[in-house]
Each structure stands twice: as structure tokens, then as C-alpha cells.
C-alpha positions in Angstrom: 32.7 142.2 68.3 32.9 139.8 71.6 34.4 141.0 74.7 38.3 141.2 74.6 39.6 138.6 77.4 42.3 140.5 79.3 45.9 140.0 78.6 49.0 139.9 81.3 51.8 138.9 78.5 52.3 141.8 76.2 55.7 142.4 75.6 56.8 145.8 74.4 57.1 144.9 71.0 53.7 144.8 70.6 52.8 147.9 72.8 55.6 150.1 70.6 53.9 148.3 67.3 50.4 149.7 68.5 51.5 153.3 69.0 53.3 153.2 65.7 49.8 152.6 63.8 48.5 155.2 62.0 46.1 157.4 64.2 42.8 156.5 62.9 43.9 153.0 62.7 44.6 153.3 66.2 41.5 154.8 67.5 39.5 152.5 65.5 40.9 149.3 67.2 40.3 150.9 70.6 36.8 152.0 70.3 36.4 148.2 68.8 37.3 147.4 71.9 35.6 149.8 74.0 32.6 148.8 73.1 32.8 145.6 73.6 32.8 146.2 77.3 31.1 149.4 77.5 28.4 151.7 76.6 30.2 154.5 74.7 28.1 157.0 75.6 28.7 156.6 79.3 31.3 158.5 81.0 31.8 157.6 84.9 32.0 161.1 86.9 34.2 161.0 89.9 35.6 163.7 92.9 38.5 164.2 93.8 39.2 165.4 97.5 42.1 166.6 98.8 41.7 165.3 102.8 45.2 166.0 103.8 47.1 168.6 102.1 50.8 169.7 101.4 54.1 168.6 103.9 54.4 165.3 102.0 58.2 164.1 102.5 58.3 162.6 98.9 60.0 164.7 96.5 57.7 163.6 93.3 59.4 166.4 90.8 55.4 166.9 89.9 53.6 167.5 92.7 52.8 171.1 94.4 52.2 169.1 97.8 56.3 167.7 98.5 57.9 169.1 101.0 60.8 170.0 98.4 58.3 172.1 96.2 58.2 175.9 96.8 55.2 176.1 95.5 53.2 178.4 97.9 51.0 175.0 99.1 50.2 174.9 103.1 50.7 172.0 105.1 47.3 171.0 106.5 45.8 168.6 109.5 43.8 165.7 108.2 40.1 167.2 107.8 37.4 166.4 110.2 34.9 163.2 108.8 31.7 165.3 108.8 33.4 168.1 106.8 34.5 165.0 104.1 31.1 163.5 104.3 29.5 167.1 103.3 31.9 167.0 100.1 31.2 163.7 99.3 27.1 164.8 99.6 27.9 167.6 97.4 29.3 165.5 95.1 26.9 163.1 94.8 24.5 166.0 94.0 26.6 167.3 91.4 26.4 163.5 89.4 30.0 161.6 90.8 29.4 157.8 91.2 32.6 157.8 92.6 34.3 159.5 95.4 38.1 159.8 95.8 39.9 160.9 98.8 43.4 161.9 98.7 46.2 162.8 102.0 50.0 163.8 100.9 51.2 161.5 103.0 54.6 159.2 102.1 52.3 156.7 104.2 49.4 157.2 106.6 49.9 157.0 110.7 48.2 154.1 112.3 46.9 157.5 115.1 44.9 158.3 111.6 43.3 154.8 110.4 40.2 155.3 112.8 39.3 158.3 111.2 40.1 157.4 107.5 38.0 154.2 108.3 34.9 156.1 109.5 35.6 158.4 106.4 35.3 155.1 104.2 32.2 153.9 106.1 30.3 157.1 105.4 31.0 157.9 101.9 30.1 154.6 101.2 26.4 154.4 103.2 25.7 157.5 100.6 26.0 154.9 98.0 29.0 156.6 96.1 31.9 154.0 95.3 35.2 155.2 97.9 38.6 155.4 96.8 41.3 156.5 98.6 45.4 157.6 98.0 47.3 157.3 101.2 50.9 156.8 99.8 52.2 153.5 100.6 50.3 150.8 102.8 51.1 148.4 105.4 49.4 144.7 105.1 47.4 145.7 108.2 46.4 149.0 107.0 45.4 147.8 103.4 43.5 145.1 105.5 41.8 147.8 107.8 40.3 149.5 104.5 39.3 146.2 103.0 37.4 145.5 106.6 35.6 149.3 106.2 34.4 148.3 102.5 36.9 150.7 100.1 36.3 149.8 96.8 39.4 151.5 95.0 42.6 152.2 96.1 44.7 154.2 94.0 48.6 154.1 93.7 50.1 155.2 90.4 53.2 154.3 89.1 53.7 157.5 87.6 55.6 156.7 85.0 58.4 153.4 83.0 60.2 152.0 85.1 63.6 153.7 83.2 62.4 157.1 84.2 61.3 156.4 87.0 64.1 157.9 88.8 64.1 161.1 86.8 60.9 162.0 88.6 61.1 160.6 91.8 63.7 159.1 94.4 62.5 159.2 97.5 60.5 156.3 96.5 61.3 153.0 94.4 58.8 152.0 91.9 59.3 148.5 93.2 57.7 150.3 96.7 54.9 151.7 94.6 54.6 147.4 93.0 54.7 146.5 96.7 52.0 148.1 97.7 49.6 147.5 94.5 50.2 144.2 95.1 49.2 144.5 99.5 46.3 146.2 97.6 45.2 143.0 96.3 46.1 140.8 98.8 43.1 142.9 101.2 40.8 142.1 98.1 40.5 145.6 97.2 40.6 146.8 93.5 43.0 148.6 92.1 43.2 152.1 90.1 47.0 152.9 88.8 48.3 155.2 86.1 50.5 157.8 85.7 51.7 161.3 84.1 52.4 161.8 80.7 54.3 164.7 79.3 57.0 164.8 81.9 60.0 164.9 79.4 59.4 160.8 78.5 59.8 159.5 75.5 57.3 157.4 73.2 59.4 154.3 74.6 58.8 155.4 78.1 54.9 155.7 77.6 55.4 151.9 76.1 57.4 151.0 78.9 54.4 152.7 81.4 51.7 151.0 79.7 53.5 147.6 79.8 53.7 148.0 83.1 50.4 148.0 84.1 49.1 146.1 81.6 51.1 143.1 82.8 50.4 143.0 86.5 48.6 139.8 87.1 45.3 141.4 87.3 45.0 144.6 85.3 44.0 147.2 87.6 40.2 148.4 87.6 41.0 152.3 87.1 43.6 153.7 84.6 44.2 157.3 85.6 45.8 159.1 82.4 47.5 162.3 83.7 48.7 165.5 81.4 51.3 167.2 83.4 50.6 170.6 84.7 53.2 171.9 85.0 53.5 173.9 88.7 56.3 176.7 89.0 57.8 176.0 92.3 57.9 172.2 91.3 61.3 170.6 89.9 59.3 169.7 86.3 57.8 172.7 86.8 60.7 175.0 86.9 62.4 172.9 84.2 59.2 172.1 81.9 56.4 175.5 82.4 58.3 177.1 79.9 58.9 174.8 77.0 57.3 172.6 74.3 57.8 169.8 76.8 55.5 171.4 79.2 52.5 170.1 77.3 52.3 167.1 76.1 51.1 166.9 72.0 47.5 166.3 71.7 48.0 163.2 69.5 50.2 161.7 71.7 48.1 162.0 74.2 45.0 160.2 72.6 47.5 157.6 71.4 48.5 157.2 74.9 44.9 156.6 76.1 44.0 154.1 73.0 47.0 152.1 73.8 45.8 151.5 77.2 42.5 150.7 76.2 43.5 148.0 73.5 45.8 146.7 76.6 43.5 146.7 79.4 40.2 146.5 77.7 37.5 146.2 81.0 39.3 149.2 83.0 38.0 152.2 84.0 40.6 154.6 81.5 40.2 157.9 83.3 40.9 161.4 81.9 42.5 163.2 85.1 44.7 166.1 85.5 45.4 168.3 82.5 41.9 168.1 81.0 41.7 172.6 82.0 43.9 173.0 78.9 42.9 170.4 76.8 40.3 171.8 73.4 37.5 170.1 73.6 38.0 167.6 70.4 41.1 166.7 72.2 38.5 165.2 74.6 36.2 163.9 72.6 38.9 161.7 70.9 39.9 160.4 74.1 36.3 159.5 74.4 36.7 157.7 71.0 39.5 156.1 71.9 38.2 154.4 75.0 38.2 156.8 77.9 35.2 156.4 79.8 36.0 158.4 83.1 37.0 161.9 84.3 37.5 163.6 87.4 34.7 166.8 87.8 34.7 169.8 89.8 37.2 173.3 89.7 40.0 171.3 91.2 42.2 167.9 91.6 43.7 168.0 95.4 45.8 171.3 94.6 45.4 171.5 90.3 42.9 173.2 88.3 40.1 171.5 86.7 37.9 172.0 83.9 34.7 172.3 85.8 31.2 170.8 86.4 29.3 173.6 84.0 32.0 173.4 81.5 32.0 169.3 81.8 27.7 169.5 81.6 27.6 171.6 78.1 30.8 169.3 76.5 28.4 166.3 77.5 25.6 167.9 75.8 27.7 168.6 73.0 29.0 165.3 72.4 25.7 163.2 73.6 27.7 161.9 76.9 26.2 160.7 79.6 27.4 160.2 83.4 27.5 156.5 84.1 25.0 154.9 86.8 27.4 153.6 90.0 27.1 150.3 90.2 29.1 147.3 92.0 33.0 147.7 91.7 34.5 145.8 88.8 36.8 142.8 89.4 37.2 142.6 93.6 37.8 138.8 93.5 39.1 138.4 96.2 36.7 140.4 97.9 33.6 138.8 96.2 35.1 135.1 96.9 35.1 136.0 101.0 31.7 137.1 101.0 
């Protein structure tokens, strides 16, 4: 088939209609479209780094790393630049195309913007693509990692805008809008997703999906999160013990396929949750247009499937990682230079 032009007007309806197909149905139409943009046999590997760790003052019912969680996780300084540059080596070494580099932070200190910069700067001379998750961004700040070449920013909505304050309340999603959108002002692309499997209903992953596959530009990265649930977390004290705490497997490629179909030339990443996932719950994501996942033991403070278990499930399934190459979509970017 020909490449599936991008849409920014799907109204739930339509996104409700497409998780109501029957499954195979489903994850037909989304490896149609999958391969109309992409190899299907490439997966892009990326790292995720944890720069900053634990104190943050958002209470994200999710996350290990709020100051609200007792969850055993240390507040940490910023790391040093050459320690971050040896990860990002190692991970190069290990097969990542991408680096990511994340700070609990509700949003980063201008005192700290010299040293993220040089952080940017040298990830990027290795020749991995740089992403970063700072919490929210001021204009100049988002303009200060467009000036030291970040490629990716990534801000996730987390979740519909309905539930959004079952999760979260510290934070509006209209803040987490605001600062997607300072994201694109500075010309750098965007990656955005969320959490599935947080107590939500179907309508609340339609409403999720709508959202981002109606911002003006979809954005270039589509994390896909299964909640692990931590104890010492508000979901995790609520969710760790019940059905809820793991999202259905179906579900789950459903969710993935539905993003796909809606945003058909992102990145649709397979992120947290993938350590208890079988491994034909995987390889139907792969079918169903996920083409990205997050390597190593861990993701900032979660566990992670890990590289020699990620090697032999490639082997298995005839993947293979995806050559970096120039960031997709940075129009504003590319219309500067």
C-alpha cells in the first residue's frame, strides 16, 4: 500500500470504532500501515538514563521518584557529564541509536542548563540521537536545547484527559500541552505517550490516543507504557495486588495498533512493562506496528527485560536494531538551517 498521510482530525468515534474491531482485524490494518513507512523487521534500540534521581515534588501516583512515594528511592545530585557520556558510550556499544536522559525534576534549574547542554553536546558528537525528560520547560530553556542540537524531547501525557486527575494533581495536563507545544516552538521533535493499565478504562485509552493523535503535528516518538506497579507508590499500593495491576495482553496490543493506525510515521515505542510481558505478547506488538523499545536491566528506577534477553527474542523473531539516522519530522528545525 502507499504511505498513510498523517491525520490531526480523528474524533473518538472513530478511535473507539477501531479498538472495537476484531483483534486480527485490528492488527492487520496496523501492520498495513506499518509497512508502509517502515521496514518491519527493524526495531530502533534506545537507553534510558536516569541523570537525576528521586526528590521530584510531583506526586505522579506511578512513579517511585515523587517526593510523596515511600518507595525506598534516594534523592540524588545531577550526575557529572563525563560519567553520562561513559553511559551513553556503553550504550552505543551495546546497539542504541538513541540515547535518552531522564532528571525527576517538576522543572529543571536554569544553575543546571550549562551542564544539561554540554550533556546534549556530547552524546550527540558520538553520533547517538539525544533525548531528554526534564519535566516542564521554559521558552528559553526549550530554546537552549534546540541551540545544543536535542533531537527528542520527551513529555508524556500519561494518560485521557478525564483521568488525568486520578493520577496526578500536582500538574495539569494542559501544563504537560504547554510545554509539548514550547517543544515545538524551539523546532525540536517531540516523543509523548503515556501508561496504560492504571485503572482506565477502554474509553480512557481512546481518549489518550485521541489526544495525541490530534496535536497539530503528531509527535515523532509514542512511548507505550505497561504500569509496574511499585509498592510504596499510590497505584502501587492500590493496584500491586489486583487484576488491575497488569494490564490484559490483548488490550495492550490493541492499544499499540490503535496508535499506529492513528499516527502512522511515529516511532511507537514498547517501554516500561516489557520485564513481564511473554514473549508473543511482544512479538504481536511488533506486528501491530511497534518498532522501538528501550534496552538494558533498567528504565530510570524500573526493571527491564535486558540486552541478552532482548538479543535472543530478536533472533527468534528475525528483528533487527534499526541504523540511527536523521530525526524524523524537525520542521522547524530543518527550515532554520
Amino acid at each position: 500500500m502507499s504511505e498513510v498521510s498523517p491525520r490531526s482530525d480523528w474524533t473518538r468515534a472513530e478511535i473507539a470504532a477501531l479498538f472495537e474491531l476484531p483483534f486480527t482485524e485490528l492488527v492487520y490494518r496496523a501492520a498495513d500501515v506499518h509497512r508502509a513507512s517502515f521496514d518491519p523487521a527493524e526495531v530502533q534500540l534506545s537507553t534510558l538514563l536516569s541523570i537525576k534521581t528521586g526528590g521530584c515534588a510531583e506526586d505522579c501516583g506511578y512513579c517511585s521518584q515523587s517526593v510523596k512515594a515511600e518507595a525506598g528511592v534516594p534523592a540524588t545530585k545531577l550526575m557529572e557529564v563525563q560519567a553520562v557520556l561513559q553511559s551513553a558510550a556503553q550504550a552505543k556499544d551495546r546497539g542504541s541509536s538513541r540515547f535518552c536522559m531522564g532528571a525527576a525534576w517538576r522543572n529543571p534549574k536554569d544553575r543546571d542548563m550549562p551542564a544539561i547542554v554540554a550533556m546534549v553536546q556530547g552524546v550527540r558528537a558520538m553520533g547517538l540521537e539525544t533525548c531528554m525528560t526534564l519535566g516542564m520547560l521554559a521558552p528559553h530553556q526549550a530554546q537552549m536545547l534546540a541551540d545544543a542540537g536535542l533531537d527528542y524531547y520527551n513529555h508524556n501525557i500519561d494518560t485521557s484527559p478525564e483521568h488525568y486527575a486520578e493520577v496526578i494533581t500536582t500538574r495539569s495536563m494542559d501544563d504537560r500541552l504547554d510545554t509539548l507545544a514550547e517543544v515545538r516552538r524551539a523546532g525540536i521533535n517531540v516523543c509523548s505517550g503515556g501508561i496504560v493499565g492504571m485503572g482506565e478504562t477502554r474509553a480512557d485509552r481512546v481518549g489518550f490516543i485521541h489526544t495525541l493523535a490530534n496535536l497539530p503535528a503528531h509527535p515523532e516518538s509514542v512511548p507505550i507504557n505497561a504500569l509496574v506497579p511499585v509498592k510504596g507508590t499510590v497505584l502501587g499500593n492500590m493496584l500491586a495486588d489486583t487484576p488491575l495491576a497488569k494490564i490484559d495482553d490483548v488490550e495492550f496490543v490493541r492499544t499499540v495498533a490503535v496508535a499506529r493506525i492513528t499516527m502512522p510515521a511515529s516511532m511507537v515505542r514498547l517501554s516500561a512493562g516489557r520485564e513481564s510481558m511473554s514473549e508473543m505478547t511482544q512479538a504481536m506488538c511488533f506486528l501491530a506496528g511497534a518498532n522501538s523499545i528501550f534496552t538494558g536491566d533498567k528504565l530510570l528506577t524500573a526493571p527491564n527485560a535486558g540486552d541478552d534477553n532482548d538479543a535472543a527474542m530478536f533472533a527468534r523473531l528475525g528483528l533487527k536494531a534499526m541504523a540511527a539516522e536523521a530525526p524524523r519530522g524537525c520542521a522547524v528545525r530543518e527550515a532554520a538551517e
